[in-house]
C-alpha positions, 0 to 999 in steps of 0.5 A, a space after each residue: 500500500 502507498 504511504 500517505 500523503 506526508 503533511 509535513 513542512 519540509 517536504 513541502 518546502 523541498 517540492 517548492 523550492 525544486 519548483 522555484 528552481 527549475 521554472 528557471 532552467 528554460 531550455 538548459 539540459 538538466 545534467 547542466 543545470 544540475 551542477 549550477 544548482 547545487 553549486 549554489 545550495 552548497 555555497 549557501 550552506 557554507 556561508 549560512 554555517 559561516 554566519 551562524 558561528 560568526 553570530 555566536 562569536 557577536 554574542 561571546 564578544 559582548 558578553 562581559 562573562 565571557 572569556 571572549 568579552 572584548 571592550 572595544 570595537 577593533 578588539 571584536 574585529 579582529 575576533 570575528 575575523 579570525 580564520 582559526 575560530 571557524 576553521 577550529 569548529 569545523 567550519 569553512 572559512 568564507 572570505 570577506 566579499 565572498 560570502 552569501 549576502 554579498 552575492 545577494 546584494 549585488 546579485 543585480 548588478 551592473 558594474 561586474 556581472 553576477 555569474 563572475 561574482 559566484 565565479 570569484 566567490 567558488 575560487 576564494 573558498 576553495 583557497 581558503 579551505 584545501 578540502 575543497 580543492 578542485 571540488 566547486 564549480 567555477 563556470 557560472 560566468 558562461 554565456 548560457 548562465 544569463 543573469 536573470 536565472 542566477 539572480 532567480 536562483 539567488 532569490 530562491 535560495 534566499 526565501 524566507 520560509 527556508 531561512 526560517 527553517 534553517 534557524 531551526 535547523 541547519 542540516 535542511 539544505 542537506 536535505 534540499 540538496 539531497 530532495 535535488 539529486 534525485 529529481 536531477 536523477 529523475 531528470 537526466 533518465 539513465 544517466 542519472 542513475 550513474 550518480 543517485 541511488 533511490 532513497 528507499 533502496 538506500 534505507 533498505 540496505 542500510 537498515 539491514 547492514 545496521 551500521 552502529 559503529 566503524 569502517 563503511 566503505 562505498 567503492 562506487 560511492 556516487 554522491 555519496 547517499 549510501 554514507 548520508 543514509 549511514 549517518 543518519 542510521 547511526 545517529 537516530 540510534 543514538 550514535 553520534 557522527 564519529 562513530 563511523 568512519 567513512 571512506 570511498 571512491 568514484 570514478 567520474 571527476 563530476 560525480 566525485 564533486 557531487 560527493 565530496 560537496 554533498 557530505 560536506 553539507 551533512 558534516 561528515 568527514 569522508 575520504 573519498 581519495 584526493 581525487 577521483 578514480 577508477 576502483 579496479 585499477 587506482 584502489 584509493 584505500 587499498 590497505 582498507 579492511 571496513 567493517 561494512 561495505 555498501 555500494 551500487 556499482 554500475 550493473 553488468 558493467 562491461 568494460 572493466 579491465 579491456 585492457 588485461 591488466 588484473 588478470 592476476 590480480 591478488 583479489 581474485 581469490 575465487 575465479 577471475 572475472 570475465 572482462 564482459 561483465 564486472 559483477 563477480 569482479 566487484 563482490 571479489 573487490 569488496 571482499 578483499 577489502 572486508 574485515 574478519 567480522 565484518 559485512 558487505 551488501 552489494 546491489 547487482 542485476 539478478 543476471 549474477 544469480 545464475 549465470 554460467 558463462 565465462 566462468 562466473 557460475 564456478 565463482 559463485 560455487 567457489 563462494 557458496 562451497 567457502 560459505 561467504 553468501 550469507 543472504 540474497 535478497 531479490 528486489 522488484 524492477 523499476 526501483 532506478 531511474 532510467 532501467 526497469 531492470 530488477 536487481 538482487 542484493 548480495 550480502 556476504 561476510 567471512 565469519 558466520 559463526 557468531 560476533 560481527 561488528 561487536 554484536 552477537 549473532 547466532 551461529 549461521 555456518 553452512 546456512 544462507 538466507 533467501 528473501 524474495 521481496 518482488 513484490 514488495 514495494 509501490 509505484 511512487 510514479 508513473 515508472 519508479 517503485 518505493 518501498 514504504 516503511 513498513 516494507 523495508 521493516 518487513 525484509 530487514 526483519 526476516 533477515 536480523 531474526 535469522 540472524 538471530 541479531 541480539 538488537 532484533 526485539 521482533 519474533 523468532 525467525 521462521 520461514 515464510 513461503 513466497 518470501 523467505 527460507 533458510 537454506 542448507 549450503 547442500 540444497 543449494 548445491 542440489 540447485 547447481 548454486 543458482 542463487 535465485 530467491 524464488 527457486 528456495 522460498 515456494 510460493 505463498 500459501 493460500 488457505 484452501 477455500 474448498 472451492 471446486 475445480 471447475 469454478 477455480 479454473 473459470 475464475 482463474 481463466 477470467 484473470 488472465 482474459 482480463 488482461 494482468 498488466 504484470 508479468 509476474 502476476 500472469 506468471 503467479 496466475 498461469 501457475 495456478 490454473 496448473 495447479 488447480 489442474 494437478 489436484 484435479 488429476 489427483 
C-alpha cells in the first residue's frame, strides 16, 4: 500500500523550492543545470554555517562573562575575523566579499556581472579551505548562465520560509540538496542513475547492514547517499557522527564533486581519495579492511579491465572475472577489502544469480562451497531511474559463526538466507517503485531474526513461503548454486477455500482474459490454473 500523503513542512518546502528552481532552467539540459544548482545550495550552506558561528562569536564578544568579552570595537574585529575560530569548529572559512549576502546584494548588478561574482566567490573558498580543492564549480560566468536565472536562483535560495527553517535547523539544505539529486536523477533518465541511488533502496540496505559503529566503505560511492543514509542510521540510534568512519571512491571527476560537496553539507568527514578514480585499477584505500561495505556499482558493467591488466590480480581469490561483465569482479573487490567480522551488501542485476558463462557460475560455487553468501535478497524492477531492470542484493561476510561488528549473532555456518521481496514495494510514479516503511521493516526483519541479531526485539525467525527460507549450503548445491530467491522460498500459501475445480479454473481463466498488466502476476496466475489442474488429476 502507498504511504500517505506526508503533511509535513519540509517536504513541502523541498517540492517548492525544486519548483522555484527549475521554472528557471528554460531550455538548459538538466545534467547542466544540475551542477549550477547545487553549486549554489552548497555555497549557501557554507556561508549560512559561516554566519551562524560568526553570530555566536557577536554574542561571546559582548558578553562581559565571557572569556571572549572584548571592550572595544577593533578588539571584536579582529575576533570575528579570525580564520582559526571557524576553521577550529569545523567550519569553512568564507572570505570577506565572498560570502552569501554579498552575492545577494549585488546579485543585480551592473558594474561586474553576477555569474563572475559566484565565479570569484567558488575560487576564494576553495583557497581558503584545501578540502575543497578542485571540488566547486567555477563556470557560472558562461554565456548560457544569463543573469536573470542566477539572480532567480539567488532569490530562491534566499526565501524566507527556508531561512526560517534553517534557524531551526541547519542540516535542511542537506536535505534540499539531497530532495535535488534525485529529481536531477529523475531528470537526466539513465544517466542519472550513474550518480543517485533511490532513497528507499538506500534505507533498505542500510537498515539491514545496521551500521552502529566503524569502517563503511562505498567503492562506487556516487554522491555519496549510501554514507548520508549511514549517518543518519547511526545517529537516530543514538550514535553520534564519529562513530563511523567513512571512506570511498568514484570514478567520474563530476560525480566525485557531487560527493565530496554533498557530505560536506551533512558534516561528515569522508575520504573519498584526493581525487577521483577508477576502483579496479587506482584502489584509493587499498590497505582498507571496513567493517561494512555498501555500494551500487554500475550493473553488468562491461568494460572493466579491456585492457588485461588484473588478470592476476591478488583479489581474485575465487575465479577471475570475465572482462564482459564486472559483477563477480566487484563482490571479489569488496571482499578483499572486508574485515574478519565484518559485512558487505552489494546491489547487482539478478543476471549474477545464475549465470554460467565465462566462468562466473564456478565463482559463485567457489563462494557458496567457502560459505561467504550469507543472504540474497531479490528486489522488484523499476526501483532506478532510467532501467526497469530488477536487481538482487548480495550480502556476504567471512565469519558466520557468531560476533560481527561487536554484536552477537547466532551461529549461521553452512546456512544462507533467501528473501524474495518482488513484490514488495509501490509505484511512487508513473515508472519508479518505493518501498514504504513498513516494507523495508518487513525484509530487514526476516533477515536480523535469522540472524538471530541480539538488537532484533521482533519474533523468532521462521520461514515464510513466497518470501523467505533458510537454506542448507547442500540444497543449494542440489540447485547447481543458482542463487535465485524464488527457486528456495515456494510460493505463498493460500488457505484452501474448498472451492471446486471447475469454478477455480473459470475464475482463474477470467484473470488472465482480463488482461494482468504484470508479468509476474500472469506468471503467479498461469501457475495456478496448473495447479488447480494437478489436484484435479489427483
Amino acid at each position: 500500500m502507498p504511504p500517505k500523503k506526508k503533511a509535513a513542512t519540509q517536504q513541502s518546502l523541498e517540492a517548492t523550492l525544486w519548483a522555484a528552481a527549475t521554472k528557471l532552467r528554460g531550455k538548459m539540459d538538466t545534467a547542466d543545470y544540475k551542477h549550477v544548482v547545487l553549486g549554489l545550495i552548497f555555497l549557501k550552506y557554507v556561508s549560512d554555517v559561516f554566519t551562524q558561528r560568526r553570530d555566536q562569536l557577536i554574542a561571546l564578544v559582548d558578553d562581559p562573562d565571557s572569556d571572549y568579552f572584548m571592550p572595544n570595537e577593533a578588539a571584536k574585529q579582529m575576533v570575528l575575523e579570525d580564520r582559526d575560530e571557524y576553521t577550529s569548529q569545523g567550519v569553512f572559512w568564507i572570505p570577506e566579499n565572498h560570502r552569501w549576502d554579498d552575492l545577494r546584494a549585488n546579485a543585480k548588478a551592473t558594474d561586474k556581472s553576477i555569474g563572475v561574482r559566484i565565479d570569484e566567490a567558488m575560487d576564494a573558498i576553495e583557497r581558503e579551505n584545501p578540502s575543497l580543492k578542485g571540488v566547486l564549480p567555477k563556470n557560472y560566468s558562461r554565456q548560457e548562465l544569463t543573469p536573470e536565472m542566477l539572480a532567480g536562483l539567488i532569490d530562491v535560495f534566499s526565501r524566507d520560509d527556508l531561512a526560517s527553517e534553517e534557524h531551526r535547523d541547519l542540516d535542511v539544505l542537506g536535505r534540499v540538496y539531497e530532495y535535488f539529486l534525485g529529481g536531477f536523477a529523475g531528470g537526466e533518465g539513465k544517466r542519472g542513475g550513474e550518480y543517485y541511488t533511490p532513497r528507499s533502496v538506500v534505507s533498505l540496505l542500510v537498515e539491514m547492514l545496521q551500521p552502529y559503529k566503524g569502517r563503511v566503505y562505498d567503492p562506487a560511492c556516487g554522491s555519496g547517499g549510501m554514507f548520508v543514509q549511514a549517518d543518519k542510521f547511526t545517529r537516530a540510534h543514538g550514535g553520534t557522527r564519529n562513530d563511523i568512519s567513512v571512506f570511498g571512491q568514484e570514478s567520474n571527476p563530476t560525480t566525485w564533486r557531487l560527493a565530496k560537496m554533498n557530505l560536506a553539507l551533512r558534516g561528515i568527514d569522508a575520504n573519498l581519495g584526493n581525487e577521483w578514480g577508477d576502483t579496479f585499477h587506482a584502489d584509493k584505500h587499498p590497505d582498507l579492511r571496513a567493517d561494512y561495505v555498501i555500494a551500487n556499482p554500475p550493473f553488468n558493467q562491461d568494460d572493466w579491465d579491456d585492457n588485461l591488466h588484473l588478470r592476476q590480480d591478488p583479489r581474485w581469490k575465487h575465479g577471475v572475472p570475465p572482462t564482459g561483465n564486472a559483477n563477480y569482479a566487484w563482490i571479489q573487490h569488496m571482499l578483499a577489502h572486508l574485515a574478519p567480522t565484518g559485512t558487505m551488501a552489494t546491489l547487482l542485476a539478478n543476471g549474477s544469480l545464475s549465470s554460467q558463462q565465462n566462468g562466473e557460475g564456478e565463482i559463485r560455487k567457489a563462494l557458496v562451497e567457502a560459505d561467504l553468501v550469507e543472504c540474497v535478497v531479490a528486489l522488484p524492477g523499476q526501483l532506478f531511474f532510467g532501467t526497469q531492470i530488477p536487481v538482487c542484493v548480495w550480502f556476504l561476510t567471512p565469519n558466520k559463526a557468531g560476533a560481527l561488528n561487536g554484536h552477537r549473532t547466532r551461529d549461521r555456518r553452512g546456512e544462507t538466507l533467501f528473501i524474495d521481496a518482488r513484490s514488495v514495494g509501490y509505484m511512487e510514479t508513473r515508472t519508479v517503485r518505493a518501498f514504504t516503511e513498513a516494507d523495508i521493516n518487513k525484509v530487514a526483519d526476516a533477515y536480523h531474526s535469522w540472524r538471530g541479531t541480539e538488537t532484533n526485539d521482533g519474533e523468532p525467525y521462521s520461514d515464510l513461503a513466497g518470501f523467505c527460507a533458510a537454506v542448507r549450503t547442500a540444497d543449494i548445491a542440489a540447485r547447481n548454486f543458482v542463487l535465485t530467491p524464488g527457486q528456495y522460498v515456494g510460493s505463498e500459501v493460500v488457505e484452501d477455500d474448498a472451492e471446486p475445480l471447475d469454478e477455480r479454473l473459470v475464475r482463474l481463466s477470467g484473470m488472465i482474459r482480463s488482461g494482468l498488466k504484470q508479468r509476474e502476476d500472469l506468471h503467479v496466475a498461469v501457475k495456478a490454473v496448473l495447479d488447480a489442474l494437478e489436484v484435479g488429476r489427483g
